[in-house]
N, C-alpha and C positions, 0 to 999 in steps of 0.2 A: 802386292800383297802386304798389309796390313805384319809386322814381326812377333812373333808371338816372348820375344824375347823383350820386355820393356826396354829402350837406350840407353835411358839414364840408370836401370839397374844391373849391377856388378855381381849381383849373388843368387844364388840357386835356391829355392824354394827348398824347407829343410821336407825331409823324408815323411816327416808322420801328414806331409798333405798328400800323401799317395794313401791315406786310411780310406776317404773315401770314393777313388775308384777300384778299392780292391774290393770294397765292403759291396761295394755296386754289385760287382762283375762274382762274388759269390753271391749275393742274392738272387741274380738270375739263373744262375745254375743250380741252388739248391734249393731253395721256395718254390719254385713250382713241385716237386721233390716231397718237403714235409711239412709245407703250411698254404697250401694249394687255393682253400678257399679265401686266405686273406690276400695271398699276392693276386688272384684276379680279381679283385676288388680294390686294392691298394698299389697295387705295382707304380702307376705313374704319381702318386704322393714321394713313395720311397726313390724313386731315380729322379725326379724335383729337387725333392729335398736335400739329397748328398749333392744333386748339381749347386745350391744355394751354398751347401758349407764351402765351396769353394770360391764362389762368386764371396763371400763373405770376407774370405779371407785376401782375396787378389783387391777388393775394395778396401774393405777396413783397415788391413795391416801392413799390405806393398801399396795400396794407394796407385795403382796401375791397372786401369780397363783395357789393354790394348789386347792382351793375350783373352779377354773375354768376347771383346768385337770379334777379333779375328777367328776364335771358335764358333763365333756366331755364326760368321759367314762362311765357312766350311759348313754348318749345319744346315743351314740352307738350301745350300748349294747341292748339299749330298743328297735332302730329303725331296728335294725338288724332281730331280732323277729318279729315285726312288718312287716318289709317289705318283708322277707323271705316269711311268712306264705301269705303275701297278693299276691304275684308272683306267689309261687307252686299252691294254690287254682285257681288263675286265668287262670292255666295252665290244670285245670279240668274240662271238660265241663259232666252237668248231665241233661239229661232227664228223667222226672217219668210221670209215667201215670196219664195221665189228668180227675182223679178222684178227685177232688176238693172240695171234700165232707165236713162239717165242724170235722166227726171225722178223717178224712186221714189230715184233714189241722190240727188237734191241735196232731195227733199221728208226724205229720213232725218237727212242734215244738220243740214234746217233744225231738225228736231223734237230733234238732239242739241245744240243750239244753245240751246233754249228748256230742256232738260232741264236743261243743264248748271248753270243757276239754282239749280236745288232742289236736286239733290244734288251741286254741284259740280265744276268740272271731271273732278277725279280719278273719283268715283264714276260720271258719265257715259262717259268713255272707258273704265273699266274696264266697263261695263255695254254699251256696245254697239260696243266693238271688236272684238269677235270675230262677231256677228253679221255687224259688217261685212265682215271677212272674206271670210266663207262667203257669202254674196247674192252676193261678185262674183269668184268662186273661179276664175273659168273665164276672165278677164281684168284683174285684178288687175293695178294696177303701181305703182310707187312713191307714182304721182301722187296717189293712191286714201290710200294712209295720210298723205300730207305736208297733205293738204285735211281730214283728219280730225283731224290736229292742229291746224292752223290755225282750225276751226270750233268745232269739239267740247271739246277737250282745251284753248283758249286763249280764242278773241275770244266765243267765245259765253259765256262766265263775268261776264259785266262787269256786270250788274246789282245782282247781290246780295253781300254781304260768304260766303255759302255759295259761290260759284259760285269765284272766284280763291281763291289765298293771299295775293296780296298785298293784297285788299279785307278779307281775313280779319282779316289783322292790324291795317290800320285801323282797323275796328270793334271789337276789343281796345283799341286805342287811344283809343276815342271817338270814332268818325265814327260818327252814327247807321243805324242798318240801314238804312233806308230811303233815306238820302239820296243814296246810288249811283243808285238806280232814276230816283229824280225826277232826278238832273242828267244822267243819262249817256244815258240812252234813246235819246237822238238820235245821238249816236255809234253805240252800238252797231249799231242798225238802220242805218245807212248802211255802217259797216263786212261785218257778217253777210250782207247784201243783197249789196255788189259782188262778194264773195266765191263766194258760192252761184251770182250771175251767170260769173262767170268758168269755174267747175268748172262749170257743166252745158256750160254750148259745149267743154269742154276736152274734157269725158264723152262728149260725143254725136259728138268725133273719133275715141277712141277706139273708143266703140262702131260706129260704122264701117268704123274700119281692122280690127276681130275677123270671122275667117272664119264666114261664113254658119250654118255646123255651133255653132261656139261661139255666136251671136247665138240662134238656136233654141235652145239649153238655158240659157239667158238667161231666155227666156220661160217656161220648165218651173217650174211651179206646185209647191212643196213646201208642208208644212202649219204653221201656226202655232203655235210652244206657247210659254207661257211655264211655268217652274218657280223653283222658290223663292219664293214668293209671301210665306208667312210673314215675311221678310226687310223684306215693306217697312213693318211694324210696328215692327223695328228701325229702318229708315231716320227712320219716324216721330218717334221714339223720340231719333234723333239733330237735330230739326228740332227737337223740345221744348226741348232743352239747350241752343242757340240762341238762343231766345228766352225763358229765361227771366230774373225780374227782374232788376234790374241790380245791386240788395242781394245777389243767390243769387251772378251773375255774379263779384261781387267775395269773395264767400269763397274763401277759398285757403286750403290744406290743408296744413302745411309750410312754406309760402311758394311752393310751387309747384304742386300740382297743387289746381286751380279744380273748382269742383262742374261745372260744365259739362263739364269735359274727364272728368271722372270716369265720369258719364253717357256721354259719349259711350264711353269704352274700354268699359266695362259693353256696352251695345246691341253694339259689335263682336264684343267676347268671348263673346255669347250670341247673336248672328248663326252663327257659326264651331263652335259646338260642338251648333247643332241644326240647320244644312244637314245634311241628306242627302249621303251622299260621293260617292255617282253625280252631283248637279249639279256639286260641285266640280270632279270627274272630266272630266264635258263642258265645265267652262270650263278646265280646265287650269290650273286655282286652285294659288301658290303664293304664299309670299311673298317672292320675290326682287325684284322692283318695290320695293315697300313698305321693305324692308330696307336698300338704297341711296338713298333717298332720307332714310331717316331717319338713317342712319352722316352722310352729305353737311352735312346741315343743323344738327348738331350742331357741326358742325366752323364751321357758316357762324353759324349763332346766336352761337356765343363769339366768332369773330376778327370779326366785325362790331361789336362794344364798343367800340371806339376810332374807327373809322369815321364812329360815329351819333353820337357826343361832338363830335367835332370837326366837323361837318357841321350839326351842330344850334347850336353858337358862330355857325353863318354865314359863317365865316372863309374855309371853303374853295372856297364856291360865290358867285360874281357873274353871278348869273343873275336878272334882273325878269320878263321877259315869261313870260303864261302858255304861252305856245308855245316858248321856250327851255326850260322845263319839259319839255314836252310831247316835243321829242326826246334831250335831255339825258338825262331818266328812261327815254324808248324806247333808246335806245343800249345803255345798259348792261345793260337787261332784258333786248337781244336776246342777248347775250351771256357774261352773268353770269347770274343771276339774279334775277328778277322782284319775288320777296316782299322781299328784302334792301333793291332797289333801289328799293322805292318808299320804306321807312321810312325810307332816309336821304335820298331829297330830299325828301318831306315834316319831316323834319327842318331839312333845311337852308332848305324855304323858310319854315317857322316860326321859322328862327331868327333869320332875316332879319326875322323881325318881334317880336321879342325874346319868341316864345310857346317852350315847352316840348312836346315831342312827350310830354313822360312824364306830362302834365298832362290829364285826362281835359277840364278845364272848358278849356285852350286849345283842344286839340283844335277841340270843338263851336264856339269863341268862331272859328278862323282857320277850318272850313266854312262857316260862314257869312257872314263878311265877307269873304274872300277864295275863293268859290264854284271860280272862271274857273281859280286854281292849283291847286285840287284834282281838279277835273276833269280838267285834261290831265297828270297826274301819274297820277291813276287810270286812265286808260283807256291813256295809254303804257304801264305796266307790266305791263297786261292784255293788251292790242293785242301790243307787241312780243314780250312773252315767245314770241310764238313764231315768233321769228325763227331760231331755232337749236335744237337738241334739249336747251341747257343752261339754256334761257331760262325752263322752267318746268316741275315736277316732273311730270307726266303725260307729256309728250314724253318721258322717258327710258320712262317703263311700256309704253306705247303703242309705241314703236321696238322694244324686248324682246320682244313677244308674236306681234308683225310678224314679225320675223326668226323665232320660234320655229317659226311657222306655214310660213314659208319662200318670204315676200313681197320681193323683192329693192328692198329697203328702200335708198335714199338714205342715203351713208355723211354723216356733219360739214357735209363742205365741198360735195357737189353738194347737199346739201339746200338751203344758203343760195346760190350761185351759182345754182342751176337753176329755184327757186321763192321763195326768202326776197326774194332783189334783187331778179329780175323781177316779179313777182307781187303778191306781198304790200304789199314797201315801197312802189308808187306808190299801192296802198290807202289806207295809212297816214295817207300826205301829203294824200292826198285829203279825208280824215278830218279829221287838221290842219288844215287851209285851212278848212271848209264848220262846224267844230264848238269850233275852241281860239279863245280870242279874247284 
């Protein structure tokens, strides 16, 4: 991997080039908020353009493209994954029987929960957000999509480097695949568990307070089909590239596009042009999801350069304990964004330990001597990203498809006052306390 640290330079990018990924990272949070019609008309000008001042500044004034390739090819890398899994999924239409029970709704959960492992957040909420839907069409309320992000689309991802983006990029990094599974297991399942407990008693109020007439066609049996099957040979297709060796893993094409992400755009691109258009059709297959989150993170990939530089000197973070980690990194996740937010306080607390984030062998050398900070870094950025809809790229997909359907979807702010505070964050701490040490 390509160092994001130029060789030959000695000094740290100074602080006011962190303006534009902060300026970034509040415009996504507060333009959709109180200037609504020009960010969905403008949004990828404005995440361009701050990406430019910085490319501006790494060209014109450090005279150093290395930290620009090498963002490149993380961005790649990451959307390739991303976009892969959000195509083949969109390529699978599912029908379940319209028993919409509050324990079939929190057993579907759980099962989107275990899904979200293998084909990743993104590829699970696109795969069974609309099923979900439809099972519960007839009493539907906010609460129903905010528990789907919370399970689905966020804390059920935390095992595998497939499941997150921000495990993703770790394991880009050199955190071995595996080593998520073995350290975090124990979170996740205490996390997934309170959760699932929470929505069925919340479910089983609502399905109460639903008039009689709506409870009977509750129970009305429809039939099961699944289509698009062919698709999950692409899915397949996209798990190979994944794992394959770490020699293949490291060839890079340009300096930026890796044989894995190449495979995987392939598997997408021949997912998409041999579905059938009638599945598309029934899942209401487009790619506006997909499109804003990759304009977003283009913008987020470059003005993040000076961020991970100086974060990774150690300078800007006096934080020991793994649990100052553990909300530190959950903070910003909920807020900002999750993948960003974890690579720079894994940066930062490597660099506290004079290792390199851009070093495959530090990497591997700070998992395993320093397990306890990884962990609560990894699972904050997992866990909180979905504390808000900006916290991690599936909440935006998921919110879209919601509204499209014409689910009276929790805007920004009642999402996080009405479920994110109540709800979720004494999860968290719960979490914290029982699992960060």
């Amino acid at each position: 991997m390509l160092p994001i640290l130029a060789a030959a330079s000695a000094t740290l990018p100074p602080y006011w080039t962190i303006l534009p990924f902060a300026l970034l990272l509040l415009c996504i949070a507060l333009m959709p908020l109180f200037a609504t019609h020009f960010w969905e008309h403008h949004y990828p000008k404005v995440a361009v353009g701050l990406g430019l001042v910085t490319v501006a500044y790494y060209l014109g004034v450090r005279h150093d493209w290395h930290p620009l390739q090498h963002a490149a090819h993380e961005y790649v890398s990451f959307m390739a994954l991303v976009g892969s899994l959000f195509v083949i999924s969109g390529g699978i239409n599912i029908r379940v029987k319209g028993e919409a029970t509050p324990l079939r709704n929190t057993v579907f959960l759980a099962i989107g929960a275990v899904l979200s492992n293998f084909i990743g957040t993104t590829g699970a909420s696109m795969l069974m957000i609309r099923p979900w839907i439809r099972m519960n069409k007839y009493r539907i309320t906010g609460q129903h999509i905010v528990f789907f992000i919370f399970v689905v689309s966020n804390c059920g991802g935390a095992l595998t480097p497939i499941g997150d983006p921000p495990l993703f990029l770790g394991f880009l990094r050199g955190v071995p695949f595996w080593w998520v599974l073995e350290h975090a297991w124990l979170g996740w399942l205490i996390c997934v568990s309170l959760l699932l407990v929470v929505f069925f008693v919340l479910d089983t109020l609502n399905f109460r307070r639903a008039p009689k007439p709506v409870r009977e066609k509750e129970t009305h049996e429809e039939h099961f089909f699944l289509r698009g099957l062919p698709n999950l040979a692409w899915l397949g297709l996209v798990l190979v590239a994944v794992f394959l060796p770490k020699s293949v893993q490291e060839t890079v094409i340009g300096g930026v596009l890796s044989v894995p992400a190449l495979v995987m755009i392939i598997a997408g691109a021949a997912s998409y042009f041999t579905t059938k258009r009638a599945v598309h059709e029934a899942n209401d297959f487009n790619f506006g999801p997909v499109k804003e989150v990759g304009y977003l993170f283009i913008g987020i990939f470059l003005t993040m350069i000076p961020a991970l530089q100086i974060l990774q000197s150690g300078e800007a973070v006096q934080i020991s304990t793994p649990l100052g980690y553990y909300y530190a990194t959950g903070t910003l996740s909920a807020f900002l964004d999750n993948a960003p937010t974890y690579l720079s306080f894994l940066a930062a607390a490597m660099g506290t330990e004079h290792l390199s984030v851009d070093s495959t062998k530090d990497v591997i050398h700070f998992a395993e001597t320093h397990a306890h900070h990884l962990i609560a870094i990894s699972l904050a950025a997992v866990f909180f990203g979905a504390g808000s809809y900006i916290g991690n790229g599936p909440n935006f997909m998921v919110k879209a498809i919601a509204e499209k359907a014409k689910v009276d979807t929790p805007d920004f702010l009642r999402y996080i006052w009405q479920f994110s505070i109540p709800i979720l964050l004494p999860i968290l701490i719960v979490v914290g306390w029982l699992v960060v040490k």
